[in-house]
N, CA, C and O atoms as a GROMACS GRO file, in nm:
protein
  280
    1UNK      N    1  -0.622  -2.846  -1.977
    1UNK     CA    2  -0.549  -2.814  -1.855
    1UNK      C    3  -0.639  -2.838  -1.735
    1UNK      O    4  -0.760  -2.823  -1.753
    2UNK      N    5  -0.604  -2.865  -1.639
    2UNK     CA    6  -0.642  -2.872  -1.502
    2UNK      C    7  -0.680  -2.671  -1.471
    2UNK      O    8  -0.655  -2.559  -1.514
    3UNK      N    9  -0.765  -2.757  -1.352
    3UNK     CA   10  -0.878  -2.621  -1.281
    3UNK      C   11  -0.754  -2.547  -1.253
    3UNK      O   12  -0.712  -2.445  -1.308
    4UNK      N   13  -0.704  -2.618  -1.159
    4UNK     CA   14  -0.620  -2.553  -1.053
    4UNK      C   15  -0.463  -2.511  -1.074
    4UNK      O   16  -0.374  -2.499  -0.989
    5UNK      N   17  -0.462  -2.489  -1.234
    5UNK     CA   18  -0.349  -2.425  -1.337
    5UNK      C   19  -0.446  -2.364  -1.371
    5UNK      O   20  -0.390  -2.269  -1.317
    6UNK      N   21  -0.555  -2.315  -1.416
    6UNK     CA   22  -0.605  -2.200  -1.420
    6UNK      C   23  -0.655  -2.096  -1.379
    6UNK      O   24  -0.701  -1.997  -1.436
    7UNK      N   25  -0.635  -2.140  -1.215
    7UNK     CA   26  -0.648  -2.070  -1.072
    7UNK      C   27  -0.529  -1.995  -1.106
    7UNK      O   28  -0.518  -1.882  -1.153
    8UNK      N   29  -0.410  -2.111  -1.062
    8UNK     CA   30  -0.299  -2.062  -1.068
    8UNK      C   31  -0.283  -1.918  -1.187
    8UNK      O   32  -0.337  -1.808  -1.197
    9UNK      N   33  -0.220  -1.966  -1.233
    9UNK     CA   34  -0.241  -1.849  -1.335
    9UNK      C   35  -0.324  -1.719  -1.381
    9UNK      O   36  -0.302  -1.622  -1.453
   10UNK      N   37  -0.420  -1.762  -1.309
   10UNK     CA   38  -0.516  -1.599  -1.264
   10UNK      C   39  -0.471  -1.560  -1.174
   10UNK      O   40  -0.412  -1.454  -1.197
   11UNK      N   41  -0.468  -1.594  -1.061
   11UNK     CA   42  -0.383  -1.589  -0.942
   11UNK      C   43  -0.258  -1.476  -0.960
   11UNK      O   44  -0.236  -1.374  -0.896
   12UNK      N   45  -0.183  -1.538  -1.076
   12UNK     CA   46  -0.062  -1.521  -1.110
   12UNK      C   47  -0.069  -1.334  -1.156
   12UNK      O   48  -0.001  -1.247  -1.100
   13UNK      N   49  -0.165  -1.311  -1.263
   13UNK     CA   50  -0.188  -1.253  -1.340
   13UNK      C   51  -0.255  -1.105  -1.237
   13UNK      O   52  -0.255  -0.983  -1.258
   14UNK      N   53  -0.304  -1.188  -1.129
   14UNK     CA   54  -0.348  -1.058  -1.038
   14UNK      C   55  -0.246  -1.016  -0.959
   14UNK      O   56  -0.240  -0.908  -0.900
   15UNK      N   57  -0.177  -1.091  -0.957
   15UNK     CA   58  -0.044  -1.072  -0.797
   15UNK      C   59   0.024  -0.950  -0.913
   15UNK      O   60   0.044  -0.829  -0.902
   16UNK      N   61   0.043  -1.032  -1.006
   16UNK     CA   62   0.137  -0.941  -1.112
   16UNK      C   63   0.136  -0.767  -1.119
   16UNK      O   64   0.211  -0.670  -1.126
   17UNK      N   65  -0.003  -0.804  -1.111
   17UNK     CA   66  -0.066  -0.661  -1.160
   17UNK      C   67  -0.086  -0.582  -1.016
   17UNK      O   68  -0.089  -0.459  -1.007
   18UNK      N   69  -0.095  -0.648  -0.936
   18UNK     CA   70  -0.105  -0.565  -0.774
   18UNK      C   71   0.058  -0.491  -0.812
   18UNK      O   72   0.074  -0.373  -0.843
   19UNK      N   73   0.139  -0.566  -0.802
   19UNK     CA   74   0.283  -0.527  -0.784
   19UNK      C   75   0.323  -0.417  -0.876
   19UNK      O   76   0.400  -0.327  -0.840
   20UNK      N   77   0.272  -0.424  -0.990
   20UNK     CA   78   0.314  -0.298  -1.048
   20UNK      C   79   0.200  -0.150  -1.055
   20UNK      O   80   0.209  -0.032  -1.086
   21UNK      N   81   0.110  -0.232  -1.012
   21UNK     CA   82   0.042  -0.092  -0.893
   21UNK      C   83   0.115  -0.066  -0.807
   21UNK      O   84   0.118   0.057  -0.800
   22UNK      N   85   0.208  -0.130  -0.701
   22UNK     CA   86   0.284  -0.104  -0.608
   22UNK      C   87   0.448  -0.024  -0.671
   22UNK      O   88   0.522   0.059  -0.617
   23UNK      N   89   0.454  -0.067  -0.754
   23UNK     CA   90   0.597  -0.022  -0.828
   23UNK      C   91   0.555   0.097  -0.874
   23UNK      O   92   0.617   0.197  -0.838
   24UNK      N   93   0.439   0.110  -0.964
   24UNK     CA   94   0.362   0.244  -1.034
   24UNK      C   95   0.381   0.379  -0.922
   24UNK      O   96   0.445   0.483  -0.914
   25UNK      N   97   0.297   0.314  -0.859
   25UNK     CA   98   0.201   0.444  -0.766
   25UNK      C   99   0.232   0.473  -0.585
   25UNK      O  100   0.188   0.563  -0.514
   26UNK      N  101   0.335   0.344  -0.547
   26UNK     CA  102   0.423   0.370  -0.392
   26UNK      C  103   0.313   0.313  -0.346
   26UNK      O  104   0.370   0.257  -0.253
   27UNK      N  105   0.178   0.272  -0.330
   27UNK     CA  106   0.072   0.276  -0.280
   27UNK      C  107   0.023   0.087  -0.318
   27UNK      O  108   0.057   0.037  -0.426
   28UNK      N  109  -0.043   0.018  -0.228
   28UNK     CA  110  -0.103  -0.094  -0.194
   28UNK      C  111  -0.204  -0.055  -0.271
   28UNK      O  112  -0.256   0.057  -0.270
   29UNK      N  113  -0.245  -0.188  -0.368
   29UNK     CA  114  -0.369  -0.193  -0.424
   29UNK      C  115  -0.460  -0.248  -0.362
   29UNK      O  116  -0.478  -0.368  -0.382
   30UNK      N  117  -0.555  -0.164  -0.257
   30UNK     CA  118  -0.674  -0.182  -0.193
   30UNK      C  119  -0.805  -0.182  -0.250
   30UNK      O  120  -0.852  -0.075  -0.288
   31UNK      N  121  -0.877  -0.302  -0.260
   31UNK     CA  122  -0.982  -0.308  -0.319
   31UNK      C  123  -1.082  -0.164  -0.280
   31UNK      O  124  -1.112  -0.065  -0.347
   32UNK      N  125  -1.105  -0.194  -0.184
   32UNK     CA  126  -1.202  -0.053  -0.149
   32UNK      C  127  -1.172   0.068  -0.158
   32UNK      O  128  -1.261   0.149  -0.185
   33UNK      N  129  -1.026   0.115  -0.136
   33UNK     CA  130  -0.964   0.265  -0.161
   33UNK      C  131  -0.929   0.282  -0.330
   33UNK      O  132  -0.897   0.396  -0.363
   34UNK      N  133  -0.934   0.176  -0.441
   34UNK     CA  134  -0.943   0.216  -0.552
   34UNK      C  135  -1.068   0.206  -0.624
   34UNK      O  136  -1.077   0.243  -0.741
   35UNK      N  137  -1.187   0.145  -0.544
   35UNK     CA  138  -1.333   0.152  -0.566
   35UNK      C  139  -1.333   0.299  -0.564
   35UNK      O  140  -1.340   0.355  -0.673
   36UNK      N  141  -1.327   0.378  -0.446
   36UNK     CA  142  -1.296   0.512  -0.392
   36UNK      C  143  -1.273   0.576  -0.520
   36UNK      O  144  -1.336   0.658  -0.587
   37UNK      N  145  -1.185   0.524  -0.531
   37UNK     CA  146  -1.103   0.666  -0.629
   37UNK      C  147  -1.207   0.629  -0.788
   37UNK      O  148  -1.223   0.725  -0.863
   38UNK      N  149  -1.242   0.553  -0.811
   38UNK     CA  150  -1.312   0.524  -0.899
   38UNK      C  151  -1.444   0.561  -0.930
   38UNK      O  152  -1.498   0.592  -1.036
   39UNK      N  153  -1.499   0.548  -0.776
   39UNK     CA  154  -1.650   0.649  -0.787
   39UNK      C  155  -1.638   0.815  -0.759
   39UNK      O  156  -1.738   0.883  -0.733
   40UNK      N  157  -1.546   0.852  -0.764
   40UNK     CA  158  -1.520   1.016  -0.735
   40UNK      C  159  -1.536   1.039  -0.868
   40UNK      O  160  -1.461   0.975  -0.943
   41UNK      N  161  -1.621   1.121  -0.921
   41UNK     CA  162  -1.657   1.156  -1.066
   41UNK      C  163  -1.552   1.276  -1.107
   41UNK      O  164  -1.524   1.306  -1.223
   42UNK      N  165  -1.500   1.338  -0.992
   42UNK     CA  166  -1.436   1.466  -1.032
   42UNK      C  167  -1.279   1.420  -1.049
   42UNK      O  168  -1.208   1.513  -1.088
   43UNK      N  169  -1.219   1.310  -1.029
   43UNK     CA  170  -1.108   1.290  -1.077
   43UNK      C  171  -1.068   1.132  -1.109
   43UNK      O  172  -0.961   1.075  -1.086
   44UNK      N  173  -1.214   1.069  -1.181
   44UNK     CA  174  -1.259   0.948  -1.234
   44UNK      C  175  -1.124   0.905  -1.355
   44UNK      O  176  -1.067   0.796  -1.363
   45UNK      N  177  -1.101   1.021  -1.434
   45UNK     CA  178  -0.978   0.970  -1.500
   45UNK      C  179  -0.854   1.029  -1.509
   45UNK      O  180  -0.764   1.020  -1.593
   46UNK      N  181  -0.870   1.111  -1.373
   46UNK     CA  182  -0.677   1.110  -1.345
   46UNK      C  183  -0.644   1.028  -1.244
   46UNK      O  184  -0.539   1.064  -1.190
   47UNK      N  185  -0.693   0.928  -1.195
   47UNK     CA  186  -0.618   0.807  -1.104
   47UNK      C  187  -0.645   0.672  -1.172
   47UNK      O  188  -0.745   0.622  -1.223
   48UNK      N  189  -0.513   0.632  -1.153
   48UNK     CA  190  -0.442   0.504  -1.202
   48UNK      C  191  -0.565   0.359  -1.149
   48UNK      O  192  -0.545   0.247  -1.195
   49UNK      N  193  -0.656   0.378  -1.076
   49UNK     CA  194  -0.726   0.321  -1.054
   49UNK      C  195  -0.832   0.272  -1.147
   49UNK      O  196  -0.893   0.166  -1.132
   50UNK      N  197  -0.852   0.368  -1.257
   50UNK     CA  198  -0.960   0.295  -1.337
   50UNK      C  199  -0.867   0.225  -1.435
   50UNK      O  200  -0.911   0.126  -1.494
   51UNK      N  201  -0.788   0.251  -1.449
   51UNK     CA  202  -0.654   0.174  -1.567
   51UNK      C  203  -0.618   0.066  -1.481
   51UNK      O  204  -0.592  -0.037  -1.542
   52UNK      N  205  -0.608   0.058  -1.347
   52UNK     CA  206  -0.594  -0.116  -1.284
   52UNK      C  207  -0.694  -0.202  -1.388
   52UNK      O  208  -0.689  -0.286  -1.478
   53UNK      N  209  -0.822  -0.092  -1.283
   53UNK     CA  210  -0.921  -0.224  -1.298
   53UNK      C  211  -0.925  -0.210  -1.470
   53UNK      O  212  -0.975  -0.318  -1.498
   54UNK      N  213  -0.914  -0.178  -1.531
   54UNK     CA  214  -0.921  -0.177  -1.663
   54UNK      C  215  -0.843  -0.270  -1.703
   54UNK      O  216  -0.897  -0.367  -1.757
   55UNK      N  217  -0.738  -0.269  -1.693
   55UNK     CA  218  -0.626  -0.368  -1.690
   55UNK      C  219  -0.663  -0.517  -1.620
   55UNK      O  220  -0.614  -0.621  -1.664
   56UNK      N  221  -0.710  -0.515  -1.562
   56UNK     CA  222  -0.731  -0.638  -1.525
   56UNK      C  223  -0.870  -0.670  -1.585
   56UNK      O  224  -0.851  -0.788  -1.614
   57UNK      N  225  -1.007  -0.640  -1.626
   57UNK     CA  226  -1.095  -0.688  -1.719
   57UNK      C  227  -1.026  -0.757  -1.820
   57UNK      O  228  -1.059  -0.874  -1.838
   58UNK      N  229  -0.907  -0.694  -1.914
   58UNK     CA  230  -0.856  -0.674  -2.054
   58UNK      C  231  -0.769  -0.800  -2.035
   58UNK      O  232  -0.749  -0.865  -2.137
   59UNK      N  233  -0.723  -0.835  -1.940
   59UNK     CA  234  -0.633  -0.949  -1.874
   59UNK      C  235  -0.753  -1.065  -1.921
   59UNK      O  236  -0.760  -1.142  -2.017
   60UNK      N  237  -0.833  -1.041  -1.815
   60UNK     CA  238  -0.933  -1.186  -1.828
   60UNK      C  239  -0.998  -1.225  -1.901
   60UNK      O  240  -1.048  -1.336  -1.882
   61UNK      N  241  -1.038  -1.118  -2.064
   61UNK     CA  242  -1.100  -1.133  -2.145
   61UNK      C  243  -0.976  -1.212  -2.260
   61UNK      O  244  -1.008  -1.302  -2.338
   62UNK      N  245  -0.865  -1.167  -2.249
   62UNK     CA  246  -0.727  -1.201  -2.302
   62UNK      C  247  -0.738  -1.375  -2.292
   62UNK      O  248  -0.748  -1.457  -2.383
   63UNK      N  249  -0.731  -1.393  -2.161
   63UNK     CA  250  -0.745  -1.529  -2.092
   63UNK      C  251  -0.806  -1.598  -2.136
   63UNK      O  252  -0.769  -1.696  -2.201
   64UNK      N  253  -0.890  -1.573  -2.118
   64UNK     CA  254  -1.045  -1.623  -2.170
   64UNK      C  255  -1.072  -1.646  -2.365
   64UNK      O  256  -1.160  -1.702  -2.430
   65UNK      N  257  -0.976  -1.588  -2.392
   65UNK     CA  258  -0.986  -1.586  -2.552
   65UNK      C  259  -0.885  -1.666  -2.558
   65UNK      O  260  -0.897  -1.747  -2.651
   66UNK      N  261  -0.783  -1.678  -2.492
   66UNK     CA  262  -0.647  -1.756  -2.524
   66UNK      C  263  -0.709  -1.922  -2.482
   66UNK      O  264  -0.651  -2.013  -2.541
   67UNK      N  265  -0.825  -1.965  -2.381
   67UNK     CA  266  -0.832  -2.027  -2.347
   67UNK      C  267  -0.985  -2.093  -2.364
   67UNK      O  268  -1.051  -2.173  -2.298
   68UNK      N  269  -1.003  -2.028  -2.470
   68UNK     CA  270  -1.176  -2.072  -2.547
   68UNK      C  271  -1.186  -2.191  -2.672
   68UNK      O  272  -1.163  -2.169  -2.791
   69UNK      N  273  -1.225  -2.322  -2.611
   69UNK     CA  274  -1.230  -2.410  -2.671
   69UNK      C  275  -1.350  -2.421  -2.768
   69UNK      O  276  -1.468  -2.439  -2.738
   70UNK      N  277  -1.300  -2.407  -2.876
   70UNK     CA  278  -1.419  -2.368  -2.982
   70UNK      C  279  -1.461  -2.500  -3.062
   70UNK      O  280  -1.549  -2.495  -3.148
   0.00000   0.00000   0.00000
């Protein structure tokens, strides 16, 4: 495949996942305000913020396995 179908499609895969942060939680997925919520140790795993970014590692490793020419 071409680079720029695999842009695309990351691309794709992040927009995706912003939006159902937005559908989830009423709230814009802001890079820096879910950094925030992520370094607060006292409520590190009751916000939906470490399950984004979690979610999106698990995405690109997915990717990345679906797309590993061995």
């Amino acid at each position: 495949m071409h680079d720029f179908l695999f842009a695309f499609l990351g691309g794709t895969l992040l927009g995706l996942s912003a939006v159902g942060y937005l559908h989830v939680n009423g709230r814009i997925a802001g890079v820096s305000s879910l950094i925030a919520q992520v370094l607060n140790l006292q409520t590190i795993f009751k916000t939906p913020a470490l399950w984004f970014y979690w979610a999106c590692l698990w995405c690109y490793f997915l990717w990345h396995c679906a797309t590993a020419k061995y």
